[in-house]
N, C-alpha and C positions, 0 to 999 in steps of 0.2 A: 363875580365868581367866574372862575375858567373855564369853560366844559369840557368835560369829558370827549377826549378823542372817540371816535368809534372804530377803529381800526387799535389789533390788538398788540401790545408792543411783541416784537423778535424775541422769541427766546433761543438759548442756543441747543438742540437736541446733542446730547452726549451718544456719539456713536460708539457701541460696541468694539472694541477692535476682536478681527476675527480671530482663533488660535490658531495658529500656523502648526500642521503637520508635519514632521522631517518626515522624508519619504524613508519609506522601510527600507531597512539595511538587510542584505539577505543573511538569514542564519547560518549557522555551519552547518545545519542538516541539508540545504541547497549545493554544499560541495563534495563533490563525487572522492575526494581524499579522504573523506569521514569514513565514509559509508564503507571505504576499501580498510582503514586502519580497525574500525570496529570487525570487520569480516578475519581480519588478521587477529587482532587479539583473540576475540571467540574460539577460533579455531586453536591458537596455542592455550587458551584455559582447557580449551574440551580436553585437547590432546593430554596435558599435564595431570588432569584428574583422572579423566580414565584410564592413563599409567598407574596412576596409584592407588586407584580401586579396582585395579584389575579387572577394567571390561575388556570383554573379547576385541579384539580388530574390528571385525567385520561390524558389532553394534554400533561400534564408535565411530566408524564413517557414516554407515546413516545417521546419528542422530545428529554430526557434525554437517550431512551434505543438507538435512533440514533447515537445521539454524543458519546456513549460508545463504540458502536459497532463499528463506523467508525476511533476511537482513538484505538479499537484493533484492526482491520484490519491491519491497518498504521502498529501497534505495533509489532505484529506477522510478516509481512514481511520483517522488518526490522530487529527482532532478530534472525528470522530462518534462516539457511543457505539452499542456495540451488543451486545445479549441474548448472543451465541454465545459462544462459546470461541475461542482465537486460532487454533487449528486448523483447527474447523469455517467461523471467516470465512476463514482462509485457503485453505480447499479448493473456495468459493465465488469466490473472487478466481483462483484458479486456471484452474479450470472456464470460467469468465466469460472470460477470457487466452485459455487456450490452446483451446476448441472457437468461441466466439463472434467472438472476435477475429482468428483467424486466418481465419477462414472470410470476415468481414469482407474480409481483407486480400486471400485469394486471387479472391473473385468480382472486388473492385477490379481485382485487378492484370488479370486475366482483361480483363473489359473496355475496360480504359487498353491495355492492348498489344493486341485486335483491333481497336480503333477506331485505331490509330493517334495518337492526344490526348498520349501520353506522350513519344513524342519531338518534337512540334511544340512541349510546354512545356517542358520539361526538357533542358537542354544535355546533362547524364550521368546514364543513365537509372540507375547504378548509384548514384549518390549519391541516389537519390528512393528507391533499395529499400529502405533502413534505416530512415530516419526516418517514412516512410508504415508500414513496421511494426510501429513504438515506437508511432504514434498509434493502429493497429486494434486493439494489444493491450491498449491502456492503456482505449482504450473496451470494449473486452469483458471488461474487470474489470471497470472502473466498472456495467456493465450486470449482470454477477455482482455487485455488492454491491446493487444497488437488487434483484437477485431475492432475495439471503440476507434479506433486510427481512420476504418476506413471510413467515408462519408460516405456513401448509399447505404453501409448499412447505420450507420448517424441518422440519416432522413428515414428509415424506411421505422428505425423503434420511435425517434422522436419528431415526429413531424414538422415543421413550421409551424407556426400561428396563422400566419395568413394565407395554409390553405385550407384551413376548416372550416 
């Protein structure tokens, strides 16, 4: 009788093969042409319906200088690169929104209603409230992401790790 090898025979392991990722193609929301064509449309929709709903001028430019404003905010975060994390810029954009921008919004309105200005321009002072808000908060982002830009103030909200 033969014996038994002690040594065990080769088998062959079946390797996985890995799945290869095609690197990301960038989207059309990465090209600054989108963001100006959608800026252009918007404004010829606003322009054409408020013709024909008969809003005043002067509403129709705010509520148009809002939705431009807030299409380049988008626009600009989206094509600029920038060092942070999506968290850390977005807590910057935040920041910027809600302390700057509101603050913004409320000295405005403060002064527009004791000087009297906001009802001499504005037929309804309720339709100036919204869209005057959409633009002090969309600048006090904006003015949050030109602060996230600088690095001392980068190190002094988010510290390093290694130096705590």
């Amino acid at each position: 009788m033969p014996k038994s090898s002690k040594t065990k025979a080769k088998t062959k392991t079946v390797l996985k093969k890995k799945r290869v990722v095609p690197p990301e193609t960038p989207g059309i929301t990465t090209k600054k042409y989108y963001w100006i064509m959608l800026s252009v449309v918007i404004v010829i929709v606003f322009s054409v319906a408020g013709y024909l709903l008969n809003f005043a001028t002067v509403d129709l430019a705010v509520l148009m200088i809002a939705m431009v404003l807030l299409i380049g905010l988008i626009g600009y975060v989206r094509i600029t690169p920038s060092n942070l994390s999506k968290s850390k810029r977005g807590t910057f954009l935040f920041i910027g929104a809600s302390i700057i921008g509101f603050s913004i919004w409320a000295i405005t309105m403060i002064i527009l209603i004791n000087t009297g200005i906001i009802e001499t321009v504005f037929d309804h002072n309720a339709f100036f409230i919204l869209p005057s808000f959409i633009i002090c908060l969309t600048v006090g982002a904006f003015i949050g992401e030109l602060i996230s830009k600088n690095s001392r103030i980068q190190k002094f909200f988010f510290k390093p790790k290694n130096d705590l």
